[in-house]
C-alpha positions as CSV (number, residue, x, y, z in Angstrom):
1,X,295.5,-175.6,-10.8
2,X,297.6,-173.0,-12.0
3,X,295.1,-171.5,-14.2
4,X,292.3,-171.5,-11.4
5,X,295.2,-169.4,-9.2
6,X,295.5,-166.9,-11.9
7,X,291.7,-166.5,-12.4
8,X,291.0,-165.9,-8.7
9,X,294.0,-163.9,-8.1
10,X,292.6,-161.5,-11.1
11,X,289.1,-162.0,-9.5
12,X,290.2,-161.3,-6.2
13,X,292.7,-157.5,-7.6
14,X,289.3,-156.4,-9.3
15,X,286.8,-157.1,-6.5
16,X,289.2,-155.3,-3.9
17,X,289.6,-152.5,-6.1
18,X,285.7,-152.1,-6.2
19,X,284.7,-153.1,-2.3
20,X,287.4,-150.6,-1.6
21,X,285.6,-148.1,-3.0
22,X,282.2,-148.8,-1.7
23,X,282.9,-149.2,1.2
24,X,281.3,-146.9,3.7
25,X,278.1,-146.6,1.6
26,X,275.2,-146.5,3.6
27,X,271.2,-145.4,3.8
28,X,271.7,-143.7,7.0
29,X,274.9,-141.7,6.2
30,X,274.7,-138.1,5.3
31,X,277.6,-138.5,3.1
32,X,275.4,-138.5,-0.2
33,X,276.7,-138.4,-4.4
34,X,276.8,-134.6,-4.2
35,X,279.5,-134.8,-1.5
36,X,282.0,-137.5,-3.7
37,X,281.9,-135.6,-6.5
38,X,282.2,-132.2,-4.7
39,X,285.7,-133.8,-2.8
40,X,286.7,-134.9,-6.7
41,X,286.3,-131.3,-7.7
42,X,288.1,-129.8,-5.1
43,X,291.1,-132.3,-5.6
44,X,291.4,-131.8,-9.2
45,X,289.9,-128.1,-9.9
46,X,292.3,-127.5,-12.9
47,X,292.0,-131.0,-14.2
48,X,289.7,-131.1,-17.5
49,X,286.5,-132.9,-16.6
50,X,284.6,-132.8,-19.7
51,X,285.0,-132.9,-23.3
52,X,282.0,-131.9,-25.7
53,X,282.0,-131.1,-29.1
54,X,285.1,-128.3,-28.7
55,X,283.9,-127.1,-25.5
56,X,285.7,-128.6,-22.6
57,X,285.2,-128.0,-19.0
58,X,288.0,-128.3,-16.2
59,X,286.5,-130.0,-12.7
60,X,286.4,-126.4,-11.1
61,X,284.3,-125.3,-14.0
62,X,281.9,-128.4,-13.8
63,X,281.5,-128.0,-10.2
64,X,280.8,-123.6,-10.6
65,X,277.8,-124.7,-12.9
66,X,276.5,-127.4,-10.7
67,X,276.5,-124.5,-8.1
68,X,274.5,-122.5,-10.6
69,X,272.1,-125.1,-11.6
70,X,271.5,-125.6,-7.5
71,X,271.0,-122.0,-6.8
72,X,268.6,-121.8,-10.1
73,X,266.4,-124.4,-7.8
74,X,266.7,-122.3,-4.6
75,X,265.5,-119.3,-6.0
76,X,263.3,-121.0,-7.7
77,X,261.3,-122.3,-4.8
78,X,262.1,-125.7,-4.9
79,X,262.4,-128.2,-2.2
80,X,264.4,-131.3,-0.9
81,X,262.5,-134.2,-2.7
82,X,260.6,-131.9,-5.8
83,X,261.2,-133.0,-9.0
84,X,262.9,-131.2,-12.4
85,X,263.0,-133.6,-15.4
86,X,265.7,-133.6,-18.0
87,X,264.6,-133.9,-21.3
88,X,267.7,-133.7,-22.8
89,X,270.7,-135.4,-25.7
90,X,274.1,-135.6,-24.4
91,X,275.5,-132.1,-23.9
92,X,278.3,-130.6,-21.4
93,X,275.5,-129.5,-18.9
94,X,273.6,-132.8,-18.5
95,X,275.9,-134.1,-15.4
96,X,276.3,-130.7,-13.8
97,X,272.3,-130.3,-14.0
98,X,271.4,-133.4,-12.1
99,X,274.5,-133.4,-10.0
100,X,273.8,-129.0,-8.9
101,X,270.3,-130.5,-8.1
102,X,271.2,-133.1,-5.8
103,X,273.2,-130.6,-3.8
104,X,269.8,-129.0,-2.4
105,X,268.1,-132.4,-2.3
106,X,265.7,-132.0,-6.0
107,X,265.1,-135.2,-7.6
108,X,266.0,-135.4,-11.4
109,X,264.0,-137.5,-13.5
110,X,266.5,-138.3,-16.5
111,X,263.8,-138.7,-19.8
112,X,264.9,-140.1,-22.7
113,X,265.5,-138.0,-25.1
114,X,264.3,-139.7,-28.1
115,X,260.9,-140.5,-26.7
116,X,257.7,-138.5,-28.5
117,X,253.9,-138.6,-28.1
118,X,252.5,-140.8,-25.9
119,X,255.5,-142.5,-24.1
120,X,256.9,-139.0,-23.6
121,X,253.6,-137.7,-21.6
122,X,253.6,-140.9,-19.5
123,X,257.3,-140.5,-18.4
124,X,256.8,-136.9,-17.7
125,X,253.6,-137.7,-15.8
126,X,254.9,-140.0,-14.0
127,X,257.8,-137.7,-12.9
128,X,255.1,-135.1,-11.1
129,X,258.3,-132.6,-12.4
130,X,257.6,-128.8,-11.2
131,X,260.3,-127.9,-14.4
132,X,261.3,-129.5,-17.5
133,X,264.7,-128.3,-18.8
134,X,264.5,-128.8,-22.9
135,X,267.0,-127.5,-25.7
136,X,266.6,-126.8,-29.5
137,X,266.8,-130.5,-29.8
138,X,264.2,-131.8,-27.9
139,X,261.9,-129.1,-27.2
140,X,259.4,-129.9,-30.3
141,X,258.4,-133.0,-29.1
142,X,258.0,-131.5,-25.2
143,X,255.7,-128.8,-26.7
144,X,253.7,-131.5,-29.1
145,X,252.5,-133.5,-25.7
146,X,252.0,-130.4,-23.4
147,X,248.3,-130.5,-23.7
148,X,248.5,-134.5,-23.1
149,X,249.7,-133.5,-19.3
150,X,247.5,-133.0,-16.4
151,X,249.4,-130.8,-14.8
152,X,251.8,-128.2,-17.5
153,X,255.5,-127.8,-15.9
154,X,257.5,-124.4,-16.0
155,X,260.2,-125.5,-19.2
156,X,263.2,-124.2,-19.5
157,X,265.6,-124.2,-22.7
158,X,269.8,-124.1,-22.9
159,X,269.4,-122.9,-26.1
160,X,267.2,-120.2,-27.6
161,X,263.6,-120.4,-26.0
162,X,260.9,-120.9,-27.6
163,X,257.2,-119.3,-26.4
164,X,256.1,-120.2,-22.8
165,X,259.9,-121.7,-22.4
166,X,262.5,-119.5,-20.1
167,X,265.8,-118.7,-21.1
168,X,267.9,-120.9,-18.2
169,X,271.2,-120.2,-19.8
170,X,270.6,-116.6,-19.5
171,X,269.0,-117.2,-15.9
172,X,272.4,-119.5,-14.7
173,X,275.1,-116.4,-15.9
174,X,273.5,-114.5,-13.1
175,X,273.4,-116.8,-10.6
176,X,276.4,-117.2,-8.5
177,X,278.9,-119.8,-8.4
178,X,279.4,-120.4,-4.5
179,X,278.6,-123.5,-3.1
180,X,274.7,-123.4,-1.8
181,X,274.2,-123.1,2.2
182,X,275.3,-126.2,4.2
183,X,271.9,-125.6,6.0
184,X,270.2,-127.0,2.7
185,X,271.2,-130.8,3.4
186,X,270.0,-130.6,7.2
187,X,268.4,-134.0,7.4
188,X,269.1,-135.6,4.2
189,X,271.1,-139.0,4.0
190,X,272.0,-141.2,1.1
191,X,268.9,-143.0,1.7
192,X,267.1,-139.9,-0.4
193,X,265.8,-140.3,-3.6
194,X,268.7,-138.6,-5.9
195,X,267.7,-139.6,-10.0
196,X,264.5,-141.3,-11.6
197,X,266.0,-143.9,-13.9
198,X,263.4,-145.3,-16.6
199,X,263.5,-148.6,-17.6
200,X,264.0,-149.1,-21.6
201,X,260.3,-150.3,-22.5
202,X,261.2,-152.8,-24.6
203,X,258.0,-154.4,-23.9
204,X,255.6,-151.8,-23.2
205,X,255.8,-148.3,-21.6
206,X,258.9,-147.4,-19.4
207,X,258.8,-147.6,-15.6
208,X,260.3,-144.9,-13.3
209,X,263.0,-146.6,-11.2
210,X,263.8,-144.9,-7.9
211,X,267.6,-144.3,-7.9
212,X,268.8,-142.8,-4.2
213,X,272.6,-141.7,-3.2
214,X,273.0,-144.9,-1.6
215,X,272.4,-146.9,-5.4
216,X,274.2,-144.1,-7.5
217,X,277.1,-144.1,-5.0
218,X,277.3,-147.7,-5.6
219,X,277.4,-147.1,-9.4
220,X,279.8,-144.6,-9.8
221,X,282.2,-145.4,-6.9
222,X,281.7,-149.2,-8.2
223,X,283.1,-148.5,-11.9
224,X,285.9,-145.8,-10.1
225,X,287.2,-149.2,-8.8
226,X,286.3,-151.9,-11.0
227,X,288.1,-149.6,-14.3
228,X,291.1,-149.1,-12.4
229,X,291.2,-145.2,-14.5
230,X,293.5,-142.8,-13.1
231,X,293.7,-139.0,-13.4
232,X,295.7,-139.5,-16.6
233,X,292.6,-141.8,-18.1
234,X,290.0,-140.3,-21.1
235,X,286.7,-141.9,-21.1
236,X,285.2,-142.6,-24.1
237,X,281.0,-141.9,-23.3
238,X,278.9,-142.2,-26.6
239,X,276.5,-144.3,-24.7
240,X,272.9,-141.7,-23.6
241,X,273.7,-140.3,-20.3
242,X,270.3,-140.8,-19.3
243,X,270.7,-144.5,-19.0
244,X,272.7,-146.0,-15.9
245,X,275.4,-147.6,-18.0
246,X,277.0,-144.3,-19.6
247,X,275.3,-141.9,-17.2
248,X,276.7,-143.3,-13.9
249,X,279.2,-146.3,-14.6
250,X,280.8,-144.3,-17.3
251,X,281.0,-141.1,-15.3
252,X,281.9,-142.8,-12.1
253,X,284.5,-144.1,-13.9
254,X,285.9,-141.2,-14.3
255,X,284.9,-138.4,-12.6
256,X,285.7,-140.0,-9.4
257,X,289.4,-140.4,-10.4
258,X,290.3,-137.1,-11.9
259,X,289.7,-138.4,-15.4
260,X,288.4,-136.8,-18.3
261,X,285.0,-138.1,-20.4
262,X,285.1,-137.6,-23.8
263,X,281.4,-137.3,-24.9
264,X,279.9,-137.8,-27.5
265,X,276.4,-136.6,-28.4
266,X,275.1,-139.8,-29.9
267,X,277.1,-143.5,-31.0
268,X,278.4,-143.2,-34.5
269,X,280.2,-146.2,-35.6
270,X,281.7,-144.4,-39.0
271,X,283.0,-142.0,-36.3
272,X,283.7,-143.9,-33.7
273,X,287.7,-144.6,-34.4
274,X,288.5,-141.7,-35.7
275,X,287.4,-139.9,-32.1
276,X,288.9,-142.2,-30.1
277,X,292.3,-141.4,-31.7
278,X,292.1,-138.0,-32.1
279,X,290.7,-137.8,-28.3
280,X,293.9,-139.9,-26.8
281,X,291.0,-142.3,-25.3
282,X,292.3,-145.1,-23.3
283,X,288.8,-147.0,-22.5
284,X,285.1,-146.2,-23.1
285,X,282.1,-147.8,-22.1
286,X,279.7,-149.8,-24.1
287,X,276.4,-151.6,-24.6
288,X,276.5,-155.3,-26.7
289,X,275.2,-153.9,-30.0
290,X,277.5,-150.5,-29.5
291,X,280.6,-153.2,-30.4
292,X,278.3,-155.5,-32.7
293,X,277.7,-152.3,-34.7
294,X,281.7,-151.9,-34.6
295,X,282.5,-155.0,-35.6
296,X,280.5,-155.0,-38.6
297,X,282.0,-151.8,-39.9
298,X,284.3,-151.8,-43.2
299,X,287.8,-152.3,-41.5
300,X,288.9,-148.5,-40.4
301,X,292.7,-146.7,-40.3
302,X,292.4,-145.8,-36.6
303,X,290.7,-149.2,-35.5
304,X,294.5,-150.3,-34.1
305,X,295.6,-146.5,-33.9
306,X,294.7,-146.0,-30.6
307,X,295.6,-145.6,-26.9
308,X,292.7,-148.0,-25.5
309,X,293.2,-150.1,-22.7
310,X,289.8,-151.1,-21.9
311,X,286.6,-151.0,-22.6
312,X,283.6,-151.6,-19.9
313,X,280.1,-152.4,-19.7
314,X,277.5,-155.1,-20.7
315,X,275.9,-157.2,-23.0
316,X,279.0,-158.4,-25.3
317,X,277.7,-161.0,-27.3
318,X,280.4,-164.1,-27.5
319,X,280.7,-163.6,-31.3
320,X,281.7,-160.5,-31.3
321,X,284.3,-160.5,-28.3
322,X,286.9,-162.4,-30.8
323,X,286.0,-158.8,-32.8
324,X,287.3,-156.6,-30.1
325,X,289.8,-158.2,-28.4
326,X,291.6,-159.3,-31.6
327,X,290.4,-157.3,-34.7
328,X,290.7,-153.8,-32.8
329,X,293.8,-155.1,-30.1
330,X,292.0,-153.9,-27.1
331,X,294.3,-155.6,-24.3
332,X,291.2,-155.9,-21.7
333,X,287.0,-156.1,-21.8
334,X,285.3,-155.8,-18.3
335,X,282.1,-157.5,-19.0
336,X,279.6,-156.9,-16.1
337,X,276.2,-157.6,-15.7
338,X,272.9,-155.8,-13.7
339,X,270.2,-153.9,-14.0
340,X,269.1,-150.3,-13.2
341,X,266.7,-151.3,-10.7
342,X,267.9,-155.0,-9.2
343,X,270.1,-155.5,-6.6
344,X,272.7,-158.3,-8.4
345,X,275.9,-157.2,-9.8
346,X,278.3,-159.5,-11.4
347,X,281.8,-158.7,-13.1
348,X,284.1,-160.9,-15.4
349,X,287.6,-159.1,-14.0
350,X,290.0,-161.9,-15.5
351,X,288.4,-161.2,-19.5
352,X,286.7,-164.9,-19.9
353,X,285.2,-164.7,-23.3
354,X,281.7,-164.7,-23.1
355,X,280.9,-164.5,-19.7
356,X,279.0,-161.7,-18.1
357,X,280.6,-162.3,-14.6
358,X,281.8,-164.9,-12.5
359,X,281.3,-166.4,-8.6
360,X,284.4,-168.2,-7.2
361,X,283.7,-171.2,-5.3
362,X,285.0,-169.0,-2.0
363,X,282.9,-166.2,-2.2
364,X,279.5,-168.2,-2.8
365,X,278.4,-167.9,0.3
366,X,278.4,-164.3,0.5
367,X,277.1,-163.2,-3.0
368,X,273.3,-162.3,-3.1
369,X,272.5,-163.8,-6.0
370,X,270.9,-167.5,-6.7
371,X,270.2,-168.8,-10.3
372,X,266.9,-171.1,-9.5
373,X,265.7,-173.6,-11.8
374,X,262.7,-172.1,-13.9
375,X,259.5,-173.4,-15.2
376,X,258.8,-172.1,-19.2
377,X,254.9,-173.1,-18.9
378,X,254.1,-170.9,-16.0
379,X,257.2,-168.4,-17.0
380,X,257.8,-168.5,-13.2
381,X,260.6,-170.4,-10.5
382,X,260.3,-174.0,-10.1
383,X,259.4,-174.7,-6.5
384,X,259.5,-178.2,-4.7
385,X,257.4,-180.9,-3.1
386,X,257.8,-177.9,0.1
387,X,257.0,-175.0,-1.9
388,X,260.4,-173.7,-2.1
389,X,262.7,-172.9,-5.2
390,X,265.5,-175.0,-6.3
391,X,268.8,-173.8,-7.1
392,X,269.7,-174.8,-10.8
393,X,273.0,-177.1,-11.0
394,X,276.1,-176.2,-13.0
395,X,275.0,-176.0,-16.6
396,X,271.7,-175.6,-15.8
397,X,269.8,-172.1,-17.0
398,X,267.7,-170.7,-14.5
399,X,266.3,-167.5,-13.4
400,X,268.7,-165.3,-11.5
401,X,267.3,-164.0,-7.9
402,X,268.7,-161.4,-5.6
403,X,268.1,-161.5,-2.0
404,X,266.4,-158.5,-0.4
405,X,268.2,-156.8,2.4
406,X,267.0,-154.0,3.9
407,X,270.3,-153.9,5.9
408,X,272.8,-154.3,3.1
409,X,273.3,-151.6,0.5
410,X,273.7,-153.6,-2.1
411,X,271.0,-156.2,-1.2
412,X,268.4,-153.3,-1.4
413,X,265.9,-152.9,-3.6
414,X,264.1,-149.6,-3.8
415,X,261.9,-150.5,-7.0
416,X,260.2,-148.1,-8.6
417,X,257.5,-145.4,-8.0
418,X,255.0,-147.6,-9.1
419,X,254.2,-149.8,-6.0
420,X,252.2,-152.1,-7.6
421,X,255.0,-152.4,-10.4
422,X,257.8,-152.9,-7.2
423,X,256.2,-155.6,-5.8
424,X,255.1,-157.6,-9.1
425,X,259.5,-157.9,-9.1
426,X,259.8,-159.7,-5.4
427,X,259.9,-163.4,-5.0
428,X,258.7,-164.4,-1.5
429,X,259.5,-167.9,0.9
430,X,262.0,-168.6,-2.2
431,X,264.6,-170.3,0.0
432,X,263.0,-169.4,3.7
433,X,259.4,-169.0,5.0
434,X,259.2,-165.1,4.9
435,X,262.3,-164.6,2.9
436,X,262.0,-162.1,0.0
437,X,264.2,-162.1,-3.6
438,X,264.4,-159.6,-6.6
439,X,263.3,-161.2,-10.4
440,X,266.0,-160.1,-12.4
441,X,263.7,-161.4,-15.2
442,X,266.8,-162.6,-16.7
443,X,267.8,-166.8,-17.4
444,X,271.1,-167.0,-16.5
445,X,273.4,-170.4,-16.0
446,X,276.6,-171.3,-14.6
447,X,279.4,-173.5,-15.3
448,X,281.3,-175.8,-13.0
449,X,284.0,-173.2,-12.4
450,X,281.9,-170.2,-11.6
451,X,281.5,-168.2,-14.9
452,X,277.8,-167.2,-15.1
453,X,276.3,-166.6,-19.1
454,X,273.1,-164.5,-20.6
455,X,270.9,-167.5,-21.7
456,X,267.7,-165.3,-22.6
457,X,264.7,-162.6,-21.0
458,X,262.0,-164.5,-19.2
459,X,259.6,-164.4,-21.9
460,X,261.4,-164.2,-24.7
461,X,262.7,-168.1,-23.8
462,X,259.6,-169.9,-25.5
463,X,258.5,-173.3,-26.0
464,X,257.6,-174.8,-29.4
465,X,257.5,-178.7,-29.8
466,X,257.7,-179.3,-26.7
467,X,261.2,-177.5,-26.3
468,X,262.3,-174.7,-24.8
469,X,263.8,-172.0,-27.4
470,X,266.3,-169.4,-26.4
471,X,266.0,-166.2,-29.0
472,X,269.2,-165.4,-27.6
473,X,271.0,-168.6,-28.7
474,X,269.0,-168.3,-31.8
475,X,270.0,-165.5,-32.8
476,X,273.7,-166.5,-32.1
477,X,273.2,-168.9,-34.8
478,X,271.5,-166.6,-37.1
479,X,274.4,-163.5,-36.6
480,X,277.1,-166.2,-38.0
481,X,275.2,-166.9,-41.7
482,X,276.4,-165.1,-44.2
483,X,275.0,-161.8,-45.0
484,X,272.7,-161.9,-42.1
485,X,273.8,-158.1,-40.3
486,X,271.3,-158.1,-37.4
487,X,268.8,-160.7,-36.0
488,X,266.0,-160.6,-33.5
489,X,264.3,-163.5,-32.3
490,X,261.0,-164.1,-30.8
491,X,258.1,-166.6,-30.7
492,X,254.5,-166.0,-32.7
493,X,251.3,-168.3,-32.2
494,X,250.1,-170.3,-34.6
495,X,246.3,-171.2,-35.1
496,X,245.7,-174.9,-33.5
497,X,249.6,-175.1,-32.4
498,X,250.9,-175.2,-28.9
499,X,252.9,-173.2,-27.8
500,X,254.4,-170.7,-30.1
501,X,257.1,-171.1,-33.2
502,X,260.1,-169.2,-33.9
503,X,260.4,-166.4,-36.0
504,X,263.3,-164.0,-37.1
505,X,263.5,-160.4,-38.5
506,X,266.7,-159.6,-40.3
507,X,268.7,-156.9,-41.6
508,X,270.8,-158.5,-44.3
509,X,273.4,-157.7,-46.7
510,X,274.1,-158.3,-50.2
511,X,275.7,-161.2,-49.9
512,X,273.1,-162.8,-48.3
513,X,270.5,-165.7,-49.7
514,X,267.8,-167.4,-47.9
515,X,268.8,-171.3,-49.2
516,X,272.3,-170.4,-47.5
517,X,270.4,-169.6,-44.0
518,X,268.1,-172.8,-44.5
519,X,271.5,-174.8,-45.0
520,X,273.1,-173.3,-41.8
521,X,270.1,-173.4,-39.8
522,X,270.0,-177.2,-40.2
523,X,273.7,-177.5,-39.7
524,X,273.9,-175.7,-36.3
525,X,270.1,-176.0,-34.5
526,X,268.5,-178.4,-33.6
527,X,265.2,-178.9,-35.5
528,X,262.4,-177.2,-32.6
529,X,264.8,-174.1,-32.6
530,X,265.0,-173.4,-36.3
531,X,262.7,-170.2,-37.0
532,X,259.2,-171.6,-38.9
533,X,259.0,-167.8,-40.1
534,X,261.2,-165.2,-41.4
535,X,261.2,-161.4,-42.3
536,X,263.7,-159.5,-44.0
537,X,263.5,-155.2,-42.8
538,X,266.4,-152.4,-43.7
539,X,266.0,-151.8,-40.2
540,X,264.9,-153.0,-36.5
541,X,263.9,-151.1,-34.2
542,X,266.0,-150.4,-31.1
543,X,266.1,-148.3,-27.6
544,X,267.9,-145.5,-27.0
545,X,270.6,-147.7,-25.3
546,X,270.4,-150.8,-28.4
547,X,268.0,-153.1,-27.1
548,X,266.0,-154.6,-29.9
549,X,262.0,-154.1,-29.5
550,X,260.0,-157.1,-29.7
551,X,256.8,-156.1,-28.8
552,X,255.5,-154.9,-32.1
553,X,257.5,-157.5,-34.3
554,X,255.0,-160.1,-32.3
555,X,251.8,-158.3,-32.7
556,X,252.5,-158.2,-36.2
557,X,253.4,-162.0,-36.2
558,X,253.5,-163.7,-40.0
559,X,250.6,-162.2,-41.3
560,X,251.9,-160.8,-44.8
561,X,248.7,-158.4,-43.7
562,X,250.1,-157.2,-41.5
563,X,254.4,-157.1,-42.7
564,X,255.1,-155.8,-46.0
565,X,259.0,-156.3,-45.9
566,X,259.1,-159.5,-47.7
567,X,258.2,-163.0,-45.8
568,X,259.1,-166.6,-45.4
569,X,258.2,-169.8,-43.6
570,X,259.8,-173.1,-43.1
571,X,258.6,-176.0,-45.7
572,X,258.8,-179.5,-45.0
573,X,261.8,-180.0,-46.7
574,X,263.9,-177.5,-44.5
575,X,263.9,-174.4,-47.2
576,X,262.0,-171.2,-47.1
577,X,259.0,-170.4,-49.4
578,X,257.5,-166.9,-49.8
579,X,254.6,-166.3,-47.7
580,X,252.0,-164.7,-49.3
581,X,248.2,-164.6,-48.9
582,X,247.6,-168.1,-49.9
583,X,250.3,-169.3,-47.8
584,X,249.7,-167.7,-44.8
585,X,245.7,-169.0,-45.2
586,X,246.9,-172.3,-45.7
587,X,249.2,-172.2,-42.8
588,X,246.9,-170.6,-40.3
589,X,244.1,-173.6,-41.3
590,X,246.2,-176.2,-41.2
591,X,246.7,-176.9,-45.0
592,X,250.4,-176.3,-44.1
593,X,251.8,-177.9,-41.1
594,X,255.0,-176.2,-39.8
């Protein structure tokens, strides 16, 4: 009983720190992202804002270059709701850019900056940007997909311009540093597009997510509460600002409070410590493998030398919370879980290992969420006998669902600028004739005192004898063999089989040996969910924000063809045998039964 207090009374301090925050956030209120962080400038002008690589900017600074970057749109003809894309790595102008552009009502599109060729031209195509700002960095790979576009942008470079690119550095120290007319926001409200947010692409080519005031408000005034950070705070951001998680949570976090953001151009886990130390940084901001790739560093001098007090964000694998609560002594994790795009947000205030949020019994009723029992075969939500879903029971994984509400802020979905794509994401008559939910996509479960748990992605859970196979508890397994450094899990077809078996790609170490995985594999899984195939890489590929890609790990499937990092499959006896030509001919005609 008393423990169940404590947990709700921590539950209870961290959601009233956040509602308190968002509250007030609305579609029709003119009061859009611009405004917060213009009324955070004004309160802190001398404060320092931003930390980059030496150069540091103090809140009145930050907010003089937004000014420029807005009056650089003005003059150059462009209008409430036209778009400038920013192709760009993390650098001290990135937030002032987007934010100076939402003061006169022009839509960023954020582009990742490490995409090339032909997921580059599709991102910017999809933009329908008027201007592309570039810098040294990125401008090679803007310039090798120019004559992939339909339609060529004006492109601008913060560093020294190439041919056909202006010189916008040289164009802002001209401009001037006032405010832009008040008579520019006549008629907008937070229901106005502000950002275009693209979706990783793990599994194919990224989607344009339509981000207005009303859903970055609800980011960055979110994380100003959930953090607790005060003006005295650093922020740690290592995390690409072009992704919600560093570029809005992380800033919100701070720049709404008078803190400062450390940033960092890209994550480097050798460098990591040592930064945070010399910085003063009391919490930073993290994706899963950011601390994975921490936690499976050589032990560093500065890894208990520091001033952290939190760190925040999403995707902390349970194995390697242990790693940074206890190895690093960070006194507090705020796990939370959502998506760029959905419309469920969940936090884990009170710490519980493992857990990406939690729903107290007494706030049930009023959360927007529903986990609903799922069917693998048709990779869809079980309905009934009267064709409605059915909410999954304590223990039970199921798909998450968010109810759509046009009315509620943070029951709104504004999908993406794909309409087809938006609607392919809503769930009607789920619990109502005429009602409508968001697919989160994700297979979630609860237990019996509200804690909620990642179980997998819809589609990456597959079935093989039978069974239903979770790559994410798979790879759980696999991360805790020795020598094993990463693991991603997925599912291949086999020739005459049903469904699909499990196979692994690994990074491993030198203390690693295939009988050794064989042994823990049959110690800790049950016998569907031990991977029939394995393949050993020096590298998986990964997003700009961590996620593993899958999609070309199963088009290659176990064809040694196809892989040449070195492969294995499951024998009858439980131990892994090279798969080679023969094998895999054997395998695929049934020679060799898996």
């Amino acid at each position: 009983m008393i423990a169940t207090l404590k947990r709700d009374l921590q539950f209870a301090s961290g959601l009233f720190r956040t509602m308190g925050r968002v509250r007030g956030i609305h579609p029709s209120n003119p009061r859009r992202i611009c405004d917060d962080l213009e009324a955070a400038a004004a309160r802190w002008s001398d404060r320092e804002a931003l930390r980059f690589e030496g150069r540091s900017l103090s809140y009145g600074q930050m907010e003089a270059l937004a000014n420029r970057f807005a009056r650089w749109a003005l003059e150059g003809g462009l209008r409430p709701g036209d778009r400038v894309a920013i192709f760009l790595p993390n650098r001290i102008e990135y937030l002032p850019a987007w934010y100076g552009l939402s003061k006169v009502g022009v839509v960023a599109a954020l582009i990742n900056n490490q995409l090339t060729g032909k997921a580059l031209a599709h991102c910017l195509g999809l933009s329908e940007a008027l201007e592309v700002i570039v810098d040294a960095e990125t401008s090679p790979a803007l310039q090798d997909v120019l004559g992939d576009l339909e339609r060529v942008p004006r492109l601008w470079s913060l560093d020294s311009p190439l041919p056909g690119e202006g010189d916008l550095t040289a164009v802002l120290e001209g401009l001037s540093e006032a405010p832009p007319p008040p008579s520019v926001r006549d008629g907008l409200t937070a229901a106005d597009t502000a950002l275009l947010i693209y979706t990783s692409g793990t599994t194919g080519l990224p989607k344009a997510a339509r981000m207005t005031h009303v859903r970055v408000q609800l980011y960055m005034r979110g994380f100003a509460g959930a953090t607790g950070a005060r003006p005295k705070d650093r922020i740690y951001v290592a995390l690409p600002l072009y992704h919600a998680t560093g570029g809005l949570c992380g800033m919100g976090a701070a720049l709404l409070n008078g803190a400062c953001v450390v940033l960092k151009r890209r994550f480097s886990a050798s460098q990591f410590w040592e930064d945070v130390r010399r910085e003063g940084c009391t919490q930073f901001v993290y994706i899963g493998e950011l601390c994975r790739y921490l936690a499976n560093q050589p032990p560093h001098p500065d890894e208990r030398r520091h001033s952290l007090r939190l760190a925040f964000g999403n995707g902390l694998r349970p194995d390697v919370w242990p790693a940074v609560v206890d190895r690093f002594g960070l006194p507090s994790v705020l796990e939370f879980y959502g998506s760029t795009e959905g419309n469920v947000s969940l936090f884990n205030f009170d710490g519980h290992p493992g857990a990406i949020g939690r729903i107290p019994g007494f706030l049930r009723r009023r959360f927007n969420g529903r986990i609903v029992r799922f069917d693998y075969e048709a990779e869809a939500p079980l309905r009934g006998p009267d064709g409605l879903c059915i909410e999954a029971a304590p223990g039970e994984a199921g798909e998450c669902l968010g109810r759509i509400d046009s009315a509620d802020p943070r029951a709104q979905f504004t999908g993406y600028l794909d309409p087809v794509a938006s609607e392919k994401k809503v769930l009607r008559d789920v619990f109502a004739p005429g009602d409508a939910w968001f697919r989160t996509g994700d297979l979630l479960r609860q237990d019996a005192d509200g804690y909620v748990y990642f179980v997998d992605r819809v589609g990456d859970t597959f079935r093989w004898k039978g069974e239903n196979v979770s790559t994410a508890e798979v790879a759980l397994c696999l991360h805790g063999a020795p020598g094993v450094v990463e693991a991603n899990v997925y599912g291949v077809s086999v020739p005459g089989a049903d469904g699909r078996a499990g196979m692994a790609a690994l990074v491993t170490g030198p203390d690693f040996d295939i009988d050794m995985l064989a042994s823990r594999i049959a110690a800790d899984l049950p016998e569907y969910a031990r991977p029939a195939f394995v393949r050993l890489e020096p590298e998986l590929a990964v997003t700009g924000t961590f996620k593993q890609r899958k999609a070309d790990l199963v088009a290659d499937g176990f064809d040694p063809g196809r892989v040449t990092a070195p492969l294995f499959y499951r024998a009858a006896d439980g131990g892994y045998r090279a798969l080679d030509a023969t094998a895999y001919a054997a395998i695929t005609s049934g020679q060799i039964r898996l």
